[in-house]
MOPAC internal coordinates of N, CA, C and O (Angstrom, degrees):
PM7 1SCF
backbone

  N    0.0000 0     0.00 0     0.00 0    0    0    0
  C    1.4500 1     0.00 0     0.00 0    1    0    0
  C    1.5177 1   108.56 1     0.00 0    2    1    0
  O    1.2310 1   118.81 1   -37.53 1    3    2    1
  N    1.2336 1   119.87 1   142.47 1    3    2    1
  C    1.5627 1   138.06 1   171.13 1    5    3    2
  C    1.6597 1   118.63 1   -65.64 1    6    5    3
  O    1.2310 1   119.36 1   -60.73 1    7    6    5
  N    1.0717 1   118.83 1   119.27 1    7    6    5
  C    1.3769 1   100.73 1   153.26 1    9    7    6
  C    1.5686 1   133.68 1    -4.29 1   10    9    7
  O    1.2310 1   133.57 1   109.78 1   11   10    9
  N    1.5201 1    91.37 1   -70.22 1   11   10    9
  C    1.0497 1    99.12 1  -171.48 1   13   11   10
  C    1.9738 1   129.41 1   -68.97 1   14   13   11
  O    1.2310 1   139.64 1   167.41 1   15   14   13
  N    1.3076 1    79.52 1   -12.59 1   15   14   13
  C    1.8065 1   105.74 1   177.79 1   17   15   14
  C    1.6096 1   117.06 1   -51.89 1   18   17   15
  O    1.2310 1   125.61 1   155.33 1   19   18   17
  N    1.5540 1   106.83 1   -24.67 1   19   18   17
  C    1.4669 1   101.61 1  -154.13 1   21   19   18
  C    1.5763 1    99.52 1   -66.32 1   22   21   19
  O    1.2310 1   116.75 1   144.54 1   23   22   21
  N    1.1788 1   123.79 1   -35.46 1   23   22   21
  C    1.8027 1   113.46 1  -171.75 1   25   23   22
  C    1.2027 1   103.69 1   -53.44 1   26   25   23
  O    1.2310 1   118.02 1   129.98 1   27   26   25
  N    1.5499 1   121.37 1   -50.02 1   27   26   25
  C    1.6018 1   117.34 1  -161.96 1   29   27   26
  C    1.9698 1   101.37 1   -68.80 1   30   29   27
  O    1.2310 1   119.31 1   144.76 1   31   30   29
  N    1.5476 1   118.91 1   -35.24 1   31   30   29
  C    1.1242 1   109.25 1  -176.60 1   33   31   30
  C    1.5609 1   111.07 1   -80.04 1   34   33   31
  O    1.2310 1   116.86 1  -174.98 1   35   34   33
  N    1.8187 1   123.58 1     5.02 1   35   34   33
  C    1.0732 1   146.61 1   177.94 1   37   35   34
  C    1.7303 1    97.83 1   -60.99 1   38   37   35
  O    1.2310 1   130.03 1   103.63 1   39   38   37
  N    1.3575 1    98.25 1   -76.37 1   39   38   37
  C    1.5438 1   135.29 1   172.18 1   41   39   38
  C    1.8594 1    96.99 1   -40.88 1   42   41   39
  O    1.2310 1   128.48 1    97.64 1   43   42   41
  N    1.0471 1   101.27 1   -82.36 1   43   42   41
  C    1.6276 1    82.29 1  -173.26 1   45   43   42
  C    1.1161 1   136.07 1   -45.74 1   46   45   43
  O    1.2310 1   122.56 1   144.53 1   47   46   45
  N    2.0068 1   112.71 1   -35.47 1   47   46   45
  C    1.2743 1   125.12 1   147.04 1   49   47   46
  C    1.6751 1   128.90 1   -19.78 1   50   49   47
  O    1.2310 1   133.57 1   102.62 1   51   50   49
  N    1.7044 1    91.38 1   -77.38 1   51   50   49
  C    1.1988 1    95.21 1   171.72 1   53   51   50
  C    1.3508 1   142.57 1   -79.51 1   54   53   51
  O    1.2310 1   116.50 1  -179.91 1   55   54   53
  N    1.4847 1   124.26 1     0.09 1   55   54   53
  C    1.7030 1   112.32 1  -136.22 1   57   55   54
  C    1.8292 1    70.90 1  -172.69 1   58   57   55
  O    1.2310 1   117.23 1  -156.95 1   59   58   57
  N    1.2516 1   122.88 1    23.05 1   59   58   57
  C    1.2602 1    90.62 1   179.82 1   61   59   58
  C    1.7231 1   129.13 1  -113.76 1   62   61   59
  O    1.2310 1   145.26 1  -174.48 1   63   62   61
  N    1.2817 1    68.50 1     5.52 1   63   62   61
  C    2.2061 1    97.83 1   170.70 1   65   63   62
  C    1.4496 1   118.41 1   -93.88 1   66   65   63
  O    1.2310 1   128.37 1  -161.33 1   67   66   65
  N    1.7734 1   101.49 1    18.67 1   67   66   65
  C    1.7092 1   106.10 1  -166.22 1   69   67   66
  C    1.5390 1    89.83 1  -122.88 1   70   69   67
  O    1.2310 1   127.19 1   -25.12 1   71   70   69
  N    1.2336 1   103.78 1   154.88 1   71   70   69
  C    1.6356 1   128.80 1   179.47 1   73   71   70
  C    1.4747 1    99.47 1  -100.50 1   74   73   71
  O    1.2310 1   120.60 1   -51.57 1   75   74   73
  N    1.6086 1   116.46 1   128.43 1   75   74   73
  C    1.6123 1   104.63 1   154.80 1   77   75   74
  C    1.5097 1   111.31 1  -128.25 1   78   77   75
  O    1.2310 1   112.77 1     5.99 1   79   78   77
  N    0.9910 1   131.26 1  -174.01 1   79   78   77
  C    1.6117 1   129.73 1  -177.82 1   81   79   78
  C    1.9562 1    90.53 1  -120.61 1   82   81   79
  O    1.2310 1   124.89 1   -35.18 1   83   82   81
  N    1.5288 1   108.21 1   144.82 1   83   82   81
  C    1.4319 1   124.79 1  -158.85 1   85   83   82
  C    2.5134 1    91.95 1   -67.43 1   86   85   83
  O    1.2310 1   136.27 1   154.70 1   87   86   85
  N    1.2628 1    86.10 1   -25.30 1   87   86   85
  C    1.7737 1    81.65 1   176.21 1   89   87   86
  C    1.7450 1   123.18 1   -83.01 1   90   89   87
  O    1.2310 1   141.15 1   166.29 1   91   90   89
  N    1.4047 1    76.55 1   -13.71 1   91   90   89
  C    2.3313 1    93.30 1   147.68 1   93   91   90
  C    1.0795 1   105.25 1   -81.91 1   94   93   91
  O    1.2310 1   109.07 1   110.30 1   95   94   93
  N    1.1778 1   138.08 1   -69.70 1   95   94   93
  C    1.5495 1   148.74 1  -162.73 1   97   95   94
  C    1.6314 1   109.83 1   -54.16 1   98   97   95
  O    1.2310 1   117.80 1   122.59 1   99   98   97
  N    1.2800 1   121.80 1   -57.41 1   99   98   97
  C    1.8482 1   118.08 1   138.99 1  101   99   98
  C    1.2209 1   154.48 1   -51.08 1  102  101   99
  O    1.2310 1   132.49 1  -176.57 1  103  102  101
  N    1.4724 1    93.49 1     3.43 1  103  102  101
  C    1.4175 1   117.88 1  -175.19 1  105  103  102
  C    1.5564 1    96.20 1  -102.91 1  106  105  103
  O    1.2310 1   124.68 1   129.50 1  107  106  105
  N    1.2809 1   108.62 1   -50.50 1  107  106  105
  C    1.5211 1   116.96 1  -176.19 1  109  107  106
  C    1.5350 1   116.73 1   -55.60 1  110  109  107
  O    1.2310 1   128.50 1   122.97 1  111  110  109
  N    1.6115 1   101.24 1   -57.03 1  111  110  109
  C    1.3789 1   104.75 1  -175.63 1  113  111  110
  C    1.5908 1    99.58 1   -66.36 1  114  113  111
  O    1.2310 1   111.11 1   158.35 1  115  114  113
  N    1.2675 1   134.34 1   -21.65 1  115  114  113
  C    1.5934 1   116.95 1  -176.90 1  117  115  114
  C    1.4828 1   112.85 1   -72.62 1  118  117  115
  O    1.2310 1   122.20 1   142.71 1  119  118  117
  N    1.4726 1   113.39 1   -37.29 1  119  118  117
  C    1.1423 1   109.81 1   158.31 1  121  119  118
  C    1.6487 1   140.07 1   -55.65 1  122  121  119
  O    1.2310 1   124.01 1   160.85 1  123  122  121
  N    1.3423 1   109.92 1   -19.15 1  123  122  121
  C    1.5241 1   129.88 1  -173.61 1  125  123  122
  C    1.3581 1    88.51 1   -80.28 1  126  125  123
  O    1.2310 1   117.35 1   129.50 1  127  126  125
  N    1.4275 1   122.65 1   -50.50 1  127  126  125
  C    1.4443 1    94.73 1  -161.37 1  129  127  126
  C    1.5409 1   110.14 1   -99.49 1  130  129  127
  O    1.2310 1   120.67 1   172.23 1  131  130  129
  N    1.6097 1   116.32 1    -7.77 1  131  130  129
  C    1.7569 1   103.64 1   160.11 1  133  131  130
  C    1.2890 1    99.00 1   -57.17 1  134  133  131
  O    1.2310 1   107.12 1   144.10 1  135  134  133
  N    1.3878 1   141.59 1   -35.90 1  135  134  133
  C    1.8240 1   121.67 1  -170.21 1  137  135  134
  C    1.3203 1   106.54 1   -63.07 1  138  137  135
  O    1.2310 1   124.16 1   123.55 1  139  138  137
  N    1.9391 1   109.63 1   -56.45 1  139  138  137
  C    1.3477 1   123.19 1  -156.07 1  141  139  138
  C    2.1945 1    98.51 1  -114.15 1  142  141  139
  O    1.2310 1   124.52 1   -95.82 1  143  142  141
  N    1.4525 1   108.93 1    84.18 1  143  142  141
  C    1.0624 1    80.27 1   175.48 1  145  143  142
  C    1.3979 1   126.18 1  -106.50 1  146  145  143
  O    1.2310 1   120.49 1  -148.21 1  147  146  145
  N    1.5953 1   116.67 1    31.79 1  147  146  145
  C    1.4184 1   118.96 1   147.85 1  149  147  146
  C    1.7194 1   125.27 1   -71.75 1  150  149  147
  O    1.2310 1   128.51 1  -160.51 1  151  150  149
  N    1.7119 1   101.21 1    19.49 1  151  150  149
  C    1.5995 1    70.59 1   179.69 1  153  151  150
  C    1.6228 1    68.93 1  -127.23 1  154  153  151
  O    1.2310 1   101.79 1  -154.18 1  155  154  153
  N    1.2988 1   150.84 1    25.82 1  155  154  153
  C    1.2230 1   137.15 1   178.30 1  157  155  154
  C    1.7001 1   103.43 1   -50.99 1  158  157  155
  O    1.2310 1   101.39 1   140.23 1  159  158  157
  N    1.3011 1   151.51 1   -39.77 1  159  158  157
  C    1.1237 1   147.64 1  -168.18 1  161  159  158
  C    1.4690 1   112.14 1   -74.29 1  162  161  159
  O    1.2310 1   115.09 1   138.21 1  163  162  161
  N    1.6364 1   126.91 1   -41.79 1  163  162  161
  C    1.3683 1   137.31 1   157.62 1  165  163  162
  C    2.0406 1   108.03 1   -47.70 1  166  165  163
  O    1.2310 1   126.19 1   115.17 1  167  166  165
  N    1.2891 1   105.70 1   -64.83 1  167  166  165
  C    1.3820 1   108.22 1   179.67 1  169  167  166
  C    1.8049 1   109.08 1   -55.34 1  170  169  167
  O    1.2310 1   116.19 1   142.41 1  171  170  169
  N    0.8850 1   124.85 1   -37.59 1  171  170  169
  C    1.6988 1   122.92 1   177.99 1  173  171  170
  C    1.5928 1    95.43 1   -62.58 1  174  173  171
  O    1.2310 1   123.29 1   111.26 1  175  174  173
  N    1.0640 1   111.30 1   -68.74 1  175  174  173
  C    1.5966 1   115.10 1  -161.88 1  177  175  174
  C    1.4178 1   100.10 1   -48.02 1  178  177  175
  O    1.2310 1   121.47 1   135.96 1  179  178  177
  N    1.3696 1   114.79 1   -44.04 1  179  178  177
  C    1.9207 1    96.69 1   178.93 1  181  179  178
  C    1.2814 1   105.32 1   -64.61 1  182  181  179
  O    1.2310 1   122.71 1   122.56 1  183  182  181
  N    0.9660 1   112.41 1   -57.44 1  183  182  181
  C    2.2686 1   116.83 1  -169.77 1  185  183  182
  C    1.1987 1    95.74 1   -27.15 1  186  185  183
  O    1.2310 1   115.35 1   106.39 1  187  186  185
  N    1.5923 1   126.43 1   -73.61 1  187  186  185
  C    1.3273 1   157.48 1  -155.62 1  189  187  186
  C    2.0725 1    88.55 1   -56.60 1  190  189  187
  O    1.2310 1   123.04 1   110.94 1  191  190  189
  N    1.4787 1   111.78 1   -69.06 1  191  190  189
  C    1.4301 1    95.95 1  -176.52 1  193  191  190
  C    1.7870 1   120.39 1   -54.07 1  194  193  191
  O    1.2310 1   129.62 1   137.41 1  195  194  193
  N    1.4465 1    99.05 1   -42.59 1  195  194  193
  C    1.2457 1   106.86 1   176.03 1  197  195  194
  C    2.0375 1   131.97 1   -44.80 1  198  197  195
  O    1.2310 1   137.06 1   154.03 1  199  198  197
  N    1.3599 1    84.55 1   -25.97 1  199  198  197
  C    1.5121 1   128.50 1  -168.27 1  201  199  198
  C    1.5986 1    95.82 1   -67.57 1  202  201  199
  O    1.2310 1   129.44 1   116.32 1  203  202  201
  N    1.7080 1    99.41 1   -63.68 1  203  202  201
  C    1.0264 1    96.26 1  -170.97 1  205  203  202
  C    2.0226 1   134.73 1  -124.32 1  206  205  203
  O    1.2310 1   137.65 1  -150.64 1  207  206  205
  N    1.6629 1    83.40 1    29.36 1  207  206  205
  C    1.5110 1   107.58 1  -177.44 1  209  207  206
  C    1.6791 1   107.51 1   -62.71 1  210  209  207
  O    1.2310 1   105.06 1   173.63 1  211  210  209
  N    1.2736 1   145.25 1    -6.37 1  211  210  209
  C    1.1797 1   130.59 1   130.30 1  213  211  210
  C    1.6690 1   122.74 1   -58.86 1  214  213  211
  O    1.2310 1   131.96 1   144.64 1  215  214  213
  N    0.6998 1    94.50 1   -35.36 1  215  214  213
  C    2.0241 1    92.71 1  -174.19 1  217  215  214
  C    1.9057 1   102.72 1   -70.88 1  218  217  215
  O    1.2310 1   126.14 1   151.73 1  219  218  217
  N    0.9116 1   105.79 1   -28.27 1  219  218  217
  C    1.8118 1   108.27 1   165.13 1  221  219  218
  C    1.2745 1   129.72 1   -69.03 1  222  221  219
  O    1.2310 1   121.12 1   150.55 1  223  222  221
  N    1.7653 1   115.46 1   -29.45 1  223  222  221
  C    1.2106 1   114.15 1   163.79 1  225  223  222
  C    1.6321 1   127.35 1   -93.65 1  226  225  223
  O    1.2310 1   126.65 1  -166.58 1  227  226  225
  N    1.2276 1   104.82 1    13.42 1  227  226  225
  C    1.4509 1   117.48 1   172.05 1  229  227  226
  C    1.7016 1   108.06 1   -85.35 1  230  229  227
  O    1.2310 1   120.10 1   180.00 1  231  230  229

């Protein structure tokens, strides 16, 4: 594991026996970046992969 890993293994830790629907999951990150919007370019690029992480395994 990365350094940088611990939030996401944070998340699985905590939150990772929970169901959300992807219009939570866009809801959240829109909110992340009205707080923090220097990382608005990091947060797109996941949406955007997330978006389209079926079209990669084709």
């Amino acid at each position: 594991m990365y350094f940088t890993d611990r939030g996401i293994e944070e998340l699985a830790d905590r939150r990772g026996d929970e169901q959300v629907s992807f219009a939570w999951l866009a809801d959240a990150l829109r909110t992340f970046v009205d707080e923090h919007p220097e990382f608005e370019t990091a947060i797109d690029r996941v949406a955007t992969w997330l978006a389209r992480i079926d079209d990669e395994q084709e």
